[in-house]
C-alpha positions in Angstrom: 20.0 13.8 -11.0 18.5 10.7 -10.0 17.5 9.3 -6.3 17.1 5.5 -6.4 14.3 4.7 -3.1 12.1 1.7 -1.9 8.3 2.2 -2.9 6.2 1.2 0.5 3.1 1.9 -1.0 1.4 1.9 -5.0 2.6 4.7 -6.5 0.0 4.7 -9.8 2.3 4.7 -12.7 5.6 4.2 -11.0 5.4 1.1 -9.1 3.9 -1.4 -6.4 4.9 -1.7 -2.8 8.8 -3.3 -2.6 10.0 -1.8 -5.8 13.5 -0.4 -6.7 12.7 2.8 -8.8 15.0 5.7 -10.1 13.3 9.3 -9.9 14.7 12.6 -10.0 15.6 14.4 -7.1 12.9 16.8 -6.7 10.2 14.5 -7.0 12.1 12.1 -4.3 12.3 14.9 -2.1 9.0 16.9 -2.1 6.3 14.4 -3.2 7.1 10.3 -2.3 9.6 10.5 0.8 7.2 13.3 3.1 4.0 11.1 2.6 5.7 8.1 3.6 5.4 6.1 0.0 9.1 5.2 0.0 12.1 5.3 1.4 15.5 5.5 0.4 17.4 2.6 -0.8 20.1 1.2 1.7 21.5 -2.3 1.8 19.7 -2.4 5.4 17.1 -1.2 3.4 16.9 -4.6 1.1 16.0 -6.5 4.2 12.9 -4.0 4.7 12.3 -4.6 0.9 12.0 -8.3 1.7 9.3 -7.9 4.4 7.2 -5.9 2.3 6.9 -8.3 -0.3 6.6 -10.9 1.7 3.8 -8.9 3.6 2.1 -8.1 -0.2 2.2 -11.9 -0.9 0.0 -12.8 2.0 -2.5 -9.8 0.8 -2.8 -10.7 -2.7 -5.7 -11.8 -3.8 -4.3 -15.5 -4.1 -5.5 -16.5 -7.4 -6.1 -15.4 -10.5 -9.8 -17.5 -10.5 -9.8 -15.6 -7.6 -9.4 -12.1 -9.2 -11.9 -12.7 -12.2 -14.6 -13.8 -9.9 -14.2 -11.3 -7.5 -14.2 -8.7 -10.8 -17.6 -10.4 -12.0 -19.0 -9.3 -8.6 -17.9 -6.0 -8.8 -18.9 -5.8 -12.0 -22.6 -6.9 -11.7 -24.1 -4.2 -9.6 -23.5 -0.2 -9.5 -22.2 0.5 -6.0 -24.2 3.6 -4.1 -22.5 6.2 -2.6 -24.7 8.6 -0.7 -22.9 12.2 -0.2 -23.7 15.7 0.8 -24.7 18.0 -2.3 -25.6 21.7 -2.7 -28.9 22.4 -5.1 -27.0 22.0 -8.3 -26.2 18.4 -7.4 -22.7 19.0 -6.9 -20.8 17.6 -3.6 -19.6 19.1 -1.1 -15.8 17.8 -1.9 -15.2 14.6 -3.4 -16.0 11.1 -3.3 -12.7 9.2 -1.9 -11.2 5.8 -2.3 -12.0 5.2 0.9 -15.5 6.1 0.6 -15.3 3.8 -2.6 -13.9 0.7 -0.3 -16.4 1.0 2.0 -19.1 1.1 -0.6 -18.4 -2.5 -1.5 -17.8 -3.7 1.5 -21.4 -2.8 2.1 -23.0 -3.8 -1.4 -21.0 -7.2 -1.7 -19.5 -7.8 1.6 -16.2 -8.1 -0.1 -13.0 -6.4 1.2 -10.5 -4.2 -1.3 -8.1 -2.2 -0.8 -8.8 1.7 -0.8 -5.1 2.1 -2.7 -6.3 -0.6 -5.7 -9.1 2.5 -5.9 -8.4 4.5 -9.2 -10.5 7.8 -10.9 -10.4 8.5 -14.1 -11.7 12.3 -12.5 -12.7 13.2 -9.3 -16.4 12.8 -8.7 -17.5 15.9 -7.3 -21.4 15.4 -8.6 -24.6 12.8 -8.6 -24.9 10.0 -10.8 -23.4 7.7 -12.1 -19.6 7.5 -12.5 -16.8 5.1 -13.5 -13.8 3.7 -11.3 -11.2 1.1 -11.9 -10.2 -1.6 -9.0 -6.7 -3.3 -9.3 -7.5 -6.6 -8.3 -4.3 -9.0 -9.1 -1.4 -7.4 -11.8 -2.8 -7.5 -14.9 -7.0 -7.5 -14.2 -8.7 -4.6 -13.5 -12.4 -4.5 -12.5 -14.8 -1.6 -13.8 -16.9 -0.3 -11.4 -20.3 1.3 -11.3 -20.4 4.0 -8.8 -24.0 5.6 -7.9 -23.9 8.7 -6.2 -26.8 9.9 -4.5 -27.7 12.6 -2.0 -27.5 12.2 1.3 -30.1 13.1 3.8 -30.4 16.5 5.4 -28.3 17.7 2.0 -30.4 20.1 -0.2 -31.1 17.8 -3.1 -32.5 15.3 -0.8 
């Protein structure tokens, strides 16, 4: 059986915000609609659809110039990441989108959203890592991501 819902949030590899999508049941019931990443589809629930593309438009990035020079930013410096690490240089937990966002904020004084954030693995060690950043449909930036050891961690 499938549930037909309204994504409200990215879902990597299912949809963007505002999309119609068909899943099965199960996945409807115990993974998108209790954290709040959709909703299920309704007629009243077209007009919310409507909103939240509307809303998307006005966050895009607006152009695709737009998106390839924010990407060559991105692109042209590792970002740093300091974290907590034990003496084998692994972290204590992982190093989240968030952290990622707030990373380049700081580096390049550019905003992104945490959600655009993907891992190709968790980064649960120092050095140097890769992460993808969804900046318009169809361009991706690659980013550098430096982790180092914070102080007061034993590494440091």
């Amino acid at each position: 059986m499938t549930t037909k819902l309204i994504l409200t949030h990215e879902v990597s590899g299912l949809g963007a915000a505002g999309d119609v999508v068909d899943v099965k049941d199960g996945y409807a019931r115990n993974f998108l609609m209790p954290r709040g990443l959709a909703t299920p589809w309704t007629k009243g629930g077209q007009r919310q659809l409507d909103q939240i593309r509307a809303a998307r438009g006005k966050r895009a990035i607006a152009s695709l110039e737009d998106a390839q020079a924010l990407k060559a930013t991105l692109e042209s410096k590792p970002v740093v990441i300091a974290e907590r690490a034990g003496e084998n240089g692994r972290l204590f937990g992982a190093v989240a989108s968030k952290e990622v966002a707030e990373g380049v904020k700081s580096a390049f004084d550019k905003d992104i959203d945490r959600r655009t954030v993907e891992f190709p693995a968790p980064i649960r060690a120092l050095g140097e890592h890769k992460a993808t950043v969804r900046l318009h449909d169809d361009i991706f930036a690659n980013l550098l991501i430096q982790v180092v050891a914070a102080k007061g961690s034993a590494k440091a």
